[in-house]
N, C-alpha and C positions, 0 to 999 in steps of 0.2 A: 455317509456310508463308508467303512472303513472294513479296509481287506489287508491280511496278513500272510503275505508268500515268501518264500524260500526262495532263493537264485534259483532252485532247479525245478519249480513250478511251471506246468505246462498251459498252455494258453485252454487247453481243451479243461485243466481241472478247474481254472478259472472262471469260466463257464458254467461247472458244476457248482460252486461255493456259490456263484450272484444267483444259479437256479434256486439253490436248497434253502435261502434266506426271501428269496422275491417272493410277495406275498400273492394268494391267488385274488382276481378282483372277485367281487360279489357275486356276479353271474354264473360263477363257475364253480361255486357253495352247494353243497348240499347236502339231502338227509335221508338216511337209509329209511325206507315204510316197511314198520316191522309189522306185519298184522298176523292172525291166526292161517292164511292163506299161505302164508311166506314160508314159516315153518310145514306145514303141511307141503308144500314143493320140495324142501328140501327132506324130508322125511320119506319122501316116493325117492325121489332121486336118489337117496343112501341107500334105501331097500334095493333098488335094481342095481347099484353099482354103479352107477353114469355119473359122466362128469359133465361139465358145463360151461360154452367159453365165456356165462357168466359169471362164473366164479374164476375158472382160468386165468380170465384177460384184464380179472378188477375191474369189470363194469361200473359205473359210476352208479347206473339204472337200475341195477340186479335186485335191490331190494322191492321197487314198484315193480317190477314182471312178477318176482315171483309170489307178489301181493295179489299181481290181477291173477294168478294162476298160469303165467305160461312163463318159458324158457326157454333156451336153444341146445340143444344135446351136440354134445362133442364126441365126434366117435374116430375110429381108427387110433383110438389109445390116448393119452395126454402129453407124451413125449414127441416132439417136434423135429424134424431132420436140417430145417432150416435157421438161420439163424439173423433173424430180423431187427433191426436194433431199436425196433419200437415197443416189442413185443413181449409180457412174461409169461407167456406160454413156456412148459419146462421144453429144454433142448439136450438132444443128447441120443443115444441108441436104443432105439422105441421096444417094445416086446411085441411079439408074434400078435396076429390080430384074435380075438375072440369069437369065433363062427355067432356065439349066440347074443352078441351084441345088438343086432338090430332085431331080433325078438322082444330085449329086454327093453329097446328103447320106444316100439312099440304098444308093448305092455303099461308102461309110463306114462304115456300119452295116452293109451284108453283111461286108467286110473285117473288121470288129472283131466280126465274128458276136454280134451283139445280139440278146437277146432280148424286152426291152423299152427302146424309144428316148424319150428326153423332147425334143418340139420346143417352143422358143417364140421370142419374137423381140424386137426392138426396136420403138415404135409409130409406124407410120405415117400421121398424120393429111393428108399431101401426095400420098396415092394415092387416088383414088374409091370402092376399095373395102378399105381400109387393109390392104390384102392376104390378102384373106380367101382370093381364088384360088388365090394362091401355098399357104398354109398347105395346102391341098385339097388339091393338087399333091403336096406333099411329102408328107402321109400315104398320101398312094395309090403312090407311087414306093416310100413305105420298105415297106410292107404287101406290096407287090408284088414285090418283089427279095427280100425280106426275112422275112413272115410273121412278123415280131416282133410283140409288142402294143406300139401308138402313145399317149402322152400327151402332150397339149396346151397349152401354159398361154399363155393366150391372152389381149390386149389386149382394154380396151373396146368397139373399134369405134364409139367414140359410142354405144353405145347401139342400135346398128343391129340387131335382133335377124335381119334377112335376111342379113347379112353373119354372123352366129354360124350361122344355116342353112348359109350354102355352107360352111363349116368341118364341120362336124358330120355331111354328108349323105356328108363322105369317111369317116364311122363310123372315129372315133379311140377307142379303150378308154376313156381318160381325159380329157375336160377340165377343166384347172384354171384358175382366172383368182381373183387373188389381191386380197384386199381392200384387204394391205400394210399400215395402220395403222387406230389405230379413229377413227370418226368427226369427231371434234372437231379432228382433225391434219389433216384433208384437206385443209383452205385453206392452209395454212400451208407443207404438205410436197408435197400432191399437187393443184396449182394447177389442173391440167389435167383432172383426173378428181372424180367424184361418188360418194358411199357408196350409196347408193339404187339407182345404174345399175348397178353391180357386184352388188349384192343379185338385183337385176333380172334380170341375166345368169345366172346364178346356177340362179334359180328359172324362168325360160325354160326351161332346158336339163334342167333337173330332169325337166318337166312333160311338155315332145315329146319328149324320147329318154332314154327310163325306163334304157335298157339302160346307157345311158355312166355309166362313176364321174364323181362330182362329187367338186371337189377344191378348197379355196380355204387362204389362210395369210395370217398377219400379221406385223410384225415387233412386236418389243416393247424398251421400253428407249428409248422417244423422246418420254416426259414422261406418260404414260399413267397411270392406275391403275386398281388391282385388277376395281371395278367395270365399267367400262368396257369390261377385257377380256371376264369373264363376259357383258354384254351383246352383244359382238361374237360369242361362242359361242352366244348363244341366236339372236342373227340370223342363221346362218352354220346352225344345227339346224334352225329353218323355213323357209329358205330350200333343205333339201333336201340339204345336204353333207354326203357318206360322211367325207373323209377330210380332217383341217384338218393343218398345221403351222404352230407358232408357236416364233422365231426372235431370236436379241435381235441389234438392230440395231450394228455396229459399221461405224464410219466408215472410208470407204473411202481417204480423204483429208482435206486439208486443204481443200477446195471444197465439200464437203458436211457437213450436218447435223453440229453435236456430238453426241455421244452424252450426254444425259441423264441416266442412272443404271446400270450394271448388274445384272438381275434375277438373282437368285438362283436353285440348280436347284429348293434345295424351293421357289419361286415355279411354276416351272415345270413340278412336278411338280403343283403344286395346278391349274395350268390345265388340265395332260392330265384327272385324274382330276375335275373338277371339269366338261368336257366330255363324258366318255364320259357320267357320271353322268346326263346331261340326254339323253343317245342318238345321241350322234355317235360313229359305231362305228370308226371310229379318228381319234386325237389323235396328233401327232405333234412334241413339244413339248421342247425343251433349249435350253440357249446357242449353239448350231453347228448347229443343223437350221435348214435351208435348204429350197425348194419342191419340190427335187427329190430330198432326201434321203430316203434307202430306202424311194425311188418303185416299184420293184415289188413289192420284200416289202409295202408297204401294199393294194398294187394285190390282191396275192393274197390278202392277209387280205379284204380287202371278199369278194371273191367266194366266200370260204369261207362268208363269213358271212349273205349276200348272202338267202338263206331268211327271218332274220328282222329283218333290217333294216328293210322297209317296215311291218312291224305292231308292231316296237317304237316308231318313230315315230309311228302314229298313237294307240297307247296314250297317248303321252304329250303330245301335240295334246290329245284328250281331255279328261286331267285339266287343261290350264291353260286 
């Protein structure tokens, strides 16, 4: 393998040249499912206007979701206040919100007869209440038009645990709000955000609203190792989370992060089985899982299972 630099070549674009040339392995291949369902999603979704952090975020999946008929609606606009260096979500000075957005995303959701919708958004730190009302809005419109079960996957909010209230008091089945990487990455990739706060959040929502699944995920593949993950699984266990996915990071472009290493599946099968093991009663872990990938078959296991989730956890509180 042969690389051609300049004296004034930085060690970081160096990194980008061996990215853009290393080939991806086999497991991490795949093929859009184009079928007449797919089109038909995307067809409701351009009639209401909504966008989607499947198309957004270059979902690897986006094609099968919106084969089986479902999607994750991205609301509070497509422009982004934060600046994540995993992420191509657009960045930049968002536009006012649109009151009639969570009608529209509503309305979407009865047309493509959902029966469970995943909302989440872009984050807004240039609104007062970085959109907590709007999200409110929108579960209560889809619940109401709709009777689907709603999941959340929801921003920081700084930190505001009154702002995850108004979220919450519109009783969504699921909230999720993603840790994204493990701790030691956060400066580096997620300038904006704090591992503690998200812990936080986390373990808030656990405590006042026993009833909602808790849901958080990580990517992996962005300089991490072994241990590091398993630590983020124990703090993601007492923190209270039913249902985790962990995901290996693939660059979305040339603007953001290289990709570091790609994890292997038996890697990733040692972190599923290596989480339940500790009592996080479901893991949701491969190369192509995503936050909202098979968000309601998990959503249905928890509740199956739901009897002895609270006393396996404290069992195992207990012993350590």
């Amino acid at each position: 393998m042969l690389y051609l630099l300049f004296r004034d070549t930085k060690l970081s674009e160096v990194r980008e040249v061996k990215e853009d040339i290393m080939r991806k392995p086999d497991w991490i291949k795949f093929h859009m499912h184009i079928t007449k369902d797919y089109g038909h999603v995307r067809n409701v979704l351009g009639r209401y206007n909504l966008s989607t952090v499947c198309a957004e975020a270059k979902c690897p999946n986006r094609g099968k979701c919106y084969s089986d008929g479902t999607a994750t609606f991205l609301i509070l606009g497509d422009i982004c206040t934060r600046a994540c260096r995993y992420c191509s979500v657009k960045k930049g000075k968002p536009d006012p919100l649109d009151p009639n957005e969570p009608l529209r995303v509503a309305l979407a959701s009865k047309e493509l007869e959902l029966s469970f919708v995943v909302i989440t958004s872009v984050t807004r730190d240039d609104l007062p209440d970085g959109g907590a009302h709007h999200y409110a809005e929108t579960v209560r419109k889809v619940k109401e038009l709709t009777g689907a079960k709603v999941e959340v996957l929801i921003p920081d909010f700084k930190g505001n645990m009154e702002l995850v209230d108004i979220v919450m008091k519109a009783e969504p089945d699921v909230m999720n709000h993603n840790i994204e990487v493990v701790p030691r990455l956060f400066r580096r990739i997620r300038p904006g955000a704090n591992y503690q706060q998200s812990l936080d959040i986390l373990r808030y929502v656990k405590d006042h609203y026993p009833n909602a699944v808790i849901k958080s995920g990580f990517m992996v593949g962005l300089g991490e190792n072994k241990d590091e993950v398993f630590k983020v699984l124990k703090d993601l266990y007492y923190a209270g989370v039913d249902i985790v996915t962990i995901g290996q990071y693939l660059r979305p472009s040339k603007h953001q992060m290289p990709v570091h290493r790609y994890v292997t599946p038996e890697e990733f099968k040692e972190y599923e089985e290596y989480g339940m093991s500790i009592g996080i009663p479901v893991v949701v872990s491969g190369p192509l899982v995503r936050s909202s990938y098979k968000a309601k078959e998990s959503y249905e296991i928890i509740m199956m299972k739901r009897g002895d989730t609270h006393e396996t956890r404290k069992i195992y509180a207990a012993a350590n």
